[in-house]
C-alpha positions in Angstrom: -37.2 53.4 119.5 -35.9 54.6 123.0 -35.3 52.5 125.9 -38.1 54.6 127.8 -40.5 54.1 124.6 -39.4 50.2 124.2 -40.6 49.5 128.1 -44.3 51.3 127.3 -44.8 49.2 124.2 -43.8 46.0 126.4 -45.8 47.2 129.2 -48.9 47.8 127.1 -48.5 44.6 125.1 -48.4 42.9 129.1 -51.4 44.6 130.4 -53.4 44.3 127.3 -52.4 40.4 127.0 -54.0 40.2 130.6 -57.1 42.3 130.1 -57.9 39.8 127.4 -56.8 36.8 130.2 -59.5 37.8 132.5 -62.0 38.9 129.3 -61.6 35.0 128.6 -61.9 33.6 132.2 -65.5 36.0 132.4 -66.4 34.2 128.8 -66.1 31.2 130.6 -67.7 31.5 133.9 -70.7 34.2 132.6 -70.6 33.5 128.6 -69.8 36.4 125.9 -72.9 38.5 126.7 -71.8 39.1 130.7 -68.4 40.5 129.7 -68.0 43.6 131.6 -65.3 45.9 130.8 -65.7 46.9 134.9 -65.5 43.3 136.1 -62.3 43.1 133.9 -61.2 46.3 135.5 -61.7 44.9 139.4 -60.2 41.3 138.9 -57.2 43.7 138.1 -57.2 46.0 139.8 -57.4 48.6 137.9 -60.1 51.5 137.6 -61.7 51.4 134.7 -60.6 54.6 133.1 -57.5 53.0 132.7 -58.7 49.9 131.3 -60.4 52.0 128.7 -57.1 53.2 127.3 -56.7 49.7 126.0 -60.4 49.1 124.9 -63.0 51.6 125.1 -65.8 49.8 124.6 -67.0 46.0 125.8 -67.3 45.5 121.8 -63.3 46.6 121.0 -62.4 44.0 124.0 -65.0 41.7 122.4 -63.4 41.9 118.7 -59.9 41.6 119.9 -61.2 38.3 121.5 -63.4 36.7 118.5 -59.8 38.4 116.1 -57.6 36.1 118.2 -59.7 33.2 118.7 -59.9 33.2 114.6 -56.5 33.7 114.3 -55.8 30.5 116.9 -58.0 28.4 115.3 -57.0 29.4 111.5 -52.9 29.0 113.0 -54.4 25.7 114.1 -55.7 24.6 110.6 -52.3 26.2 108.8 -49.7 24.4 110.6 -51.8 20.8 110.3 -51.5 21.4 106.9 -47.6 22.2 106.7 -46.7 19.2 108.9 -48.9 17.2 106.4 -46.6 14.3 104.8 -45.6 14.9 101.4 -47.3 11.5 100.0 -50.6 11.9 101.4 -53.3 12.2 99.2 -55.8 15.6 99.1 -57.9 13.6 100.8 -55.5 12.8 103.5 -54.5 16.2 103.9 -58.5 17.3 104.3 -59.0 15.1 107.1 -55.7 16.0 109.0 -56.7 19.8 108.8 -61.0 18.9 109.8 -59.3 17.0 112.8 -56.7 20.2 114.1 -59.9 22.5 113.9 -61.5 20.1 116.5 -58.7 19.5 118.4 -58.5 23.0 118.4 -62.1 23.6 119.4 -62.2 20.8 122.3 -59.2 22.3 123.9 -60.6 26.0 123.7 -64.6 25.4 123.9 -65.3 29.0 125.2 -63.1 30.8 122.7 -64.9 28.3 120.1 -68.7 29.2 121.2 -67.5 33.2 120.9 -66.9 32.7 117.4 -69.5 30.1 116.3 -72.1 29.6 119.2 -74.8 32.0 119.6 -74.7 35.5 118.3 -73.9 38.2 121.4 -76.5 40.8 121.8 -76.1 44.2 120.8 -72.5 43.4 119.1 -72.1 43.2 115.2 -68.6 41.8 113.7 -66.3 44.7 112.3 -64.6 43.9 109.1 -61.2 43.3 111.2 -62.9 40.0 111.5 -63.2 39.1 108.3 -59.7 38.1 107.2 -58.9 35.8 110.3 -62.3 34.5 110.2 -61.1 33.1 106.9 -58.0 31.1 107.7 -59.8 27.5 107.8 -62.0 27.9 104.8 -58.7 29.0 103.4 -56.9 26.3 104.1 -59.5 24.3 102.5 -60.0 25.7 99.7 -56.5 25.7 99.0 -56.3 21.3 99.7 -58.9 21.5 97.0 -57.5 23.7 94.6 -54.1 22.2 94.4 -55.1 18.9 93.7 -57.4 19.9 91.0 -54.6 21.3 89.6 -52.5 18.3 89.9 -54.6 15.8 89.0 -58.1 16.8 88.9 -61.0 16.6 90.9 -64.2 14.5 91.0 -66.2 18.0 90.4 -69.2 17.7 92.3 -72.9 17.8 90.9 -74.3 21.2 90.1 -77.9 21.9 90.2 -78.6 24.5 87.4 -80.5 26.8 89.8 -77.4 27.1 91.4 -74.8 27.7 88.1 -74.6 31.6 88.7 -74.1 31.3 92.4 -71.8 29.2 91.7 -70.1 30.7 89.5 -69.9 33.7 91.7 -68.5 32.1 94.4 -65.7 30.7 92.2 -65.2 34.5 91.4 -65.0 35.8 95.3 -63.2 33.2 97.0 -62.4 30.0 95.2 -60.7 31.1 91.8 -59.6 28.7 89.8 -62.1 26.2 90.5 -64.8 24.8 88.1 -68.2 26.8 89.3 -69.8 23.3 91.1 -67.0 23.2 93.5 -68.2 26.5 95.0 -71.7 25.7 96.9 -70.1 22.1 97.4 -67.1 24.2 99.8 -70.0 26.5 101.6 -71.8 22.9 102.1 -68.9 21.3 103.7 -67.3 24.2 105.9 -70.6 24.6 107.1 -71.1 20.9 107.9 -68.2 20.7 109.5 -68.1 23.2 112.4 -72.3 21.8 112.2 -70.1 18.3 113.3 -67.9 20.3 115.5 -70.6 22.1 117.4 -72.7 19.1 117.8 -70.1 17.7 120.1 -68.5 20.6 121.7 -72.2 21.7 123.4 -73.5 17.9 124.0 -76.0 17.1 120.8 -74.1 14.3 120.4 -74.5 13.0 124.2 -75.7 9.0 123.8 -76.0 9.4 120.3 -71.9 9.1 119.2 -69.5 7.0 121.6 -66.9 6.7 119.7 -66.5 10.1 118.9 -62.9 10.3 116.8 -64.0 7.6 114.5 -67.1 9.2 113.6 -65.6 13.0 112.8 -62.7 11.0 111.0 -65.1 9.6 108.7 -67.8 12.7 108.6 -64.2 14.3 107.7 -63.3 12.0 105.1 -67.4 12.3 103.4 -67.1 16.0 103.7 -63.7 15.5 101.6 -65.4 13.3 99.1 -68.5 15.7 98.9 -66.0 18.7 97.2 -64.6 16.2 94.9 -61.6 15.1 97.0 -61.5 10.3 97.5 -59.5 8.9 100.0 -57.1 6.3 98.4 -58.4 3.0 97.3 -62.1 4.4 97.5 
């Protein structure tokens, strides 16, 4: 690459890295269905012809943001897990990766309600979403998988209605895992950005004071639910 090509590619990467700047400041001052690729455009000031050489549509500027916010969160949940101690149990290992997704979450509630608050009118997910949306569950899966292959699991409860679903889902996204585990996963990831949610936009509000506590030991049941048991339990 050529010095003259190496400066575009920087300057690109620094004007696109601030068009998504001010995309998040609007999310948090009007909310995801407000974005305006022309309000981005004037904060900068920039015309908007040139903006849309970056994004050319409110929903590519829109993707870009929910992709990165996945990403964050799913970098979030990864690196919890690496800096995990050796020792601790699967359980252990849950817990410390349900707690860096809240973390995550309280620190970036905005980005948080773009990807799991309320739908945003008129805009449907592209599959680019689909992969980063991914990472956490991921990560979860993977806790649980490992230590049924170490030293087995205590394999949740299957109703029989639910066998082939089940057993599909052990197919798509949890291979390698007896067929129960599957709906008991969905369950779980679902209760715990439900957890997540419920104190991010105030449900919680004179209901939960002590608020790590509680998630630390909604965390530890959600762990127990898929078949992973804190030690001495």
């Amino acid at each position: 690459m050529s010095t003259v090509q190496g400066a575009r590619a920087r300057a690109r990467t620094e004007i696109t890295a601030a068009i998504k700047d001010e995309a998040r400041k609007q999310l948090a001052a009007e909310g995801a269905a407000k974005l305006s690729l022309r309000a981005v455009a004037r904060e900068l000031g920039m015309v908007s012809s040139a903006l849309y050489r970056y994004f050319p549509s409110r929903d590519d500027l829109l993707t870009a943001l929910i992709v990165d916010a996945y990403d964050a969160v799913g970098e979030a949940a990864e690196r919890a897990l690496a800096q995990a101690a050796p020792a601790d149990a699967p359980a252990e290992r849950w817990v410390v990766v349900c707690r860096a997704v809240r973390t995550w979450a309280l620190a970036h509630p905005h980005e948080y309600a773009l990807i799991y608050g309320s739908p945003v009118p008129g805009y449907t997910a592209p599959e680019a979403t689909i992969g980063p949306a991914s990472r956490v569950g991921l990560v979860l899966i993977g806790i649980v998988r490992d230590a049924h292959q170490a030293r087995g699991i205590a394999v949740p409860r299957l109703a029989p209605e639910l066998r082939g679903e089940g057993e599909r889902m052990a197919a798509e996204f949890a291979p390698g895992l007896p067929p129960a585990v599957g709906p008991a996963l969905v369950a779980a990831w679902a209760q715990l950005f439900g957890l997540i949610s419920f104190e991010l936009f105030g449900q919680f509000h004179r209901v939960v004071e002590e608020r790590d506590v509680f998630f630390a030991h909604a965390a530890a049941g959600l762990a127990a639910s898929v078949g992973l048991v804190l030690p001495g339990e």
